[in-house]
C-alpha positions as CSV (number, residue, x, y, z in Angstrom):
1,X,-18.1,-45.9,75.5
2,X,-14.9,-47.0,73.8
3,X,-11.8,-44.3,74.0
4,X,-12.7,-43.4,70.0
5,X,-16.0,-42.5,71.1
6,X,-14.9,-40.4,73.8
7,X,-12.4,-38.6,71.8
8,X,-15.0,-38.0,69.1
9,X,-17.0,-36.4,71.7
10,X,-14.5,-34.1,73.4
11,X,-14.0,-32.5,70.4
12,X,-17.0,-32.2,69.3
13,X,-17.7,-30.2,72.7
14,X,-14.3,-28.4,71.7
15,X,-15.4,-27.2,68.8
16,X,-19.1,-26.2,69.7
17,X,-17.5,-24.1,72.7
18,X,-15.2,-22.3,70.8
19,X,-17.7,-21.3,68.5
20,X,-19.5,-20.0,71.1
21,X,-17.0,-17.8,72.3
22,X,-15.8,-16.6,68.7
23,X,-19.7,-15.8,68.3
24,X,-19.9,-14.2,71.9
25,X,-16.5,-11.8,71.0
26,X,-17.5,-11.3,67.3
27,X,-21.1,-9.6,68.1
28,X,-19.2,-7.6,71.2
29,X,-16.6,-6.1,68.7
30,X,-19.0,-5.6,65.7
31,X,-22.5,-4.3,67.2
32,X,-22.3,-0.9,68.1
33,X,-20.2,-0.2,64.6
34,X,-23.3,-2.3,62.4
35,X,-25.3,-0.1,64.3
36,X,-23.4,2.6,63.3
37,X,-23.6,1.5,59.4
38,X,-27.0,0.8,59.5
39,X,-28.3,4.7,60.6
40,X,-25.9,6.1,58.3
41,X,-27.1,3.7,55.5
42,X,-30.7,5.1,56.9
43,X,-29.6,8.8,56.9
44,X,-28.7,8.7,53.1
45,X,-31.6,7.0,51.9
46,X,-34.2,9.5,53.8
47,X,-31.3,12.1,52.7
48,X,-32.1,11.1,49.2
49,X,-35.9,10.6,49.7
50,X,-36.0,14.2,51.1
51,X,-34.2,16.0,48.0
52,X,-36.6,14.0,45.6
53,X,-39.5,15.4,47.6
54,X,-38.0,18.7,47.3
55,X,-38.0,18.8,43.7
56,X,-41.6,17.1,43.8
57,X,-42.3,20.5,46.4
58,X,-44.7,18.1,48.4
59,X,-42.7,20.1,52.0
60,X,-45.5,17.9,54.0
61,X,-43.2,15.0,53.5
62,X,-40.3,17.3,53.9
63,X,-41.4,18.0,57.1
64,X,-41.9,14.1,57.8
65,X,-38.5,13.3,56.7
66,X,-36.8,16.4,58.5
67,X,-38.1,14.9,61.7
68,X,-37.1,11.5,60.9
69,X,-33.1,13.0,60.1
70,X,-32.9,14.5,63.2
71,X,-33.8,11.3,64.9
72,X,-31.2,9.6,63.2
73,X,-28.5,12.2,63.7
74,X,-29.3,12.4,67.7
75,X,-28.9,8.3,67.9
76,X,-26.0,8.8,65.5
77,X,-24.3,11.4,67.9
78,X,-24.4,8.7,70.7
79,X,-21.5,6.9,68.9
80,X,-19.2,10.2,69.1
């Protein structure tokens, strides 16, 4: 291998590491708060679907969709 190749590859492995670790550090600082977005995201859509089937009065989906808040509020009370 000539020097330029060398060099060419030590930064090539440079680069590929520190995206690793940027990667690595990104997903251990934004996980738990996605997480966090993504049940409250879920907790105002069944929110919504459960005052829609209010006003329809179908209360077996009520029901189904009470069950499925309180789910969500228990995993979201994890992050408090």
């Amino acid at each position: 291998m000539t020097e330029n190749e060398i060099e060419k590859l030590a930064k090539r492995i440079a680069k590929l590491v520190l995206e690793g670790l940027s990667e690595i550090q990104f997903e251990e600082l934004v996980s738990p708060e996605t997480e966090e977005q993504e049940l409250l995201a879920e907790l105002a859509t069944v929110m919504t679907q459960l005052d829609y089937n209010l006003q329809l009065e179908d209360y077996n989906k009520c029901e189904q969709l009470k069950r499925k808040i309180i789910k969500i509020e228990n995993k979201l009370n994890k992050f408090k």
